[in-house]
C-alpha positions in Angstrom: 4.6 135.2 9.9 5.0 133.8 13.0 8.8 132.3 13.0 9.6 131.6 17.1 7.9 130.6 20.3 7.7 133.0 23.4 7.3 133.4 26.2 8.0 135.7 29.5 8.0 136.4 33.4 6.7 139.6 34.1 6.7 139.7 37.9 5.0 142.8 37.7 2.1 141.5 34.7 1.9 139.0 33.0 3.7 135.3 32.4 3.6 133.1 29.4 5.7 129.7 30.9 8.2 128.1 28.6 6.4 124.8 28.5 3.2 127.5 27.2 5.2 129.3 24.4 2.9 131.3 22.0 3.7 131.7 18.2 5.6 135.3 18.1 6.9 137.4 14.8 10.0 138.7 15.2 8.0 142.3 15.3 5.7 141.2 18.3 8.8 139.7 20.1 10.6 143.0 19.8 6.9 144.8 21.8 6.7 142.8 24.4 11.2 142.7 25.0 10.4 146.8 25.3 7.2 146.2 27.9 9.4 143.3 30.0 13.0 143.8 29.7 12.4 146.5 32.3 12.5 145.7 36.0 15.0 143.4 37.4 14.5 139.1 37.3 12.0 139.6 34.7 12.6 137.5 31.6 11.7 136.8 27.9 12.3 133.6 25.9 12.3 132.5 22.2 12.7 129.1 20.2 13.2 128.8 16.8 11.9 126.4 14.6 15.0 124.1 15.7 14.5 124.4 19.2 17.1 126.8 19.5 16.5 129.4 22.6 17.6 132.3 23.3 16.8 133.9 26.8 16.6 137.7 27.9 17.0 138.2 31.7 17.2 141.5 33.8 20.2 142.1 36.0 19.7 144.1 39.5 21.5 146.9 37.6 18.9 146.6 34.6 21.7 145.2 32.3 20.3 142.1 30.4 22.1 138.7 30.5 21.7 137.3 27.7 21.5 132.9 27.2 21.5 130.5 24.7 21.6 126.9 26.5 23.5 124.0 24.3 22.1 120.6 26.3 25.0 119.0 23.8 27.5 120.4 25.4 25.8 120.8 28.9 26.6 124.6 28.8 25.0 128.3 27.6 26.5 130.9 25.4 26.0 134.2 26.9 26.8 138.0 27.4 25.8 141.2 29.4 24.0 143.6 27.1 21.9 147.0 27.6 18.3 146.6 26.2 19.1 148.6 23.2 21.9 146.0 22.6 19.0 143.2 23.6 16.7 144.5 21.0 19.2 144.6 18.3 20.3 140.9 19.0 16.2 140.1 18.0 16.0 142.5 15.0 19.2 140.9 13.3 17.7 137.6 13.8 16.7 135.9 10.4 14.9 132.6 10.6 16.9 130.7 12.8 18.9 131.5 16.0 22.0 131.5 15.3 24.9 132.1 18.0 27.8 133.1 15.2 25.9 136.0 14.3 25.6 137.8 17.6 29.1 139.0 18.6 31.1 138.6 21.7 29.0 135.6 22.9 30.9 133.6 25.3 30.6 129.6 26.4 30.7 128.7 29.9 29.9 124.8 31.2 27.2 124.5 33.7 
């Protein structure tokens, strides 16, 4: 079953553009987090069926930032998170995204 929308920058591969997203299981997302999430500036999205998104980008030192931009309230919840961290963000995910579930989440203002 195909629950969110991806998409991804390799700048090494590949690129799937936000405004492109493909239909992605929760199992497929987790594949292509493990090929992408990688090598610094490279990035993954998903949307829920609510338009919810949750963003996965590579920091210099291979961290992973992790977003989820509120337009409502013109600002993003995020964190800094290793990839294991990253991939167990997408495994606990049930249908929806939903930012009380994924601890230590922060909310900055734009």
């Amino acid at each position: 079953m195909h629950n969110y929308q991806l998409f991804f920058t390799d700048y090494f591969g590949d690129e799937i553009a936000a405004e492109h997203a493909k239909p992605a299981s929760k199992a497929e997302i987790l594949d292509v987090m493990q090929q992408i999430l990688t090598a610094s500036d490279n990035f993954l999205g998903i949307v829920d069926q609510t338009d919810t998104t949750l963003q996965f980008m590579v920091n210099q030192d291979l961290s992973i930032y992790v977003d989820s931009p509120v337009m409502a309230k013109k600002g993003s919840y995020s964190k800094n998170v290793t990839l294991r961290e990253a991939l167990d963000i997408v495994e606990q995910l049930e249908t929806l995204i939903n930012m009380e579930q994924i601890p230590d989440l922060e909310f900055s203002l734009w």
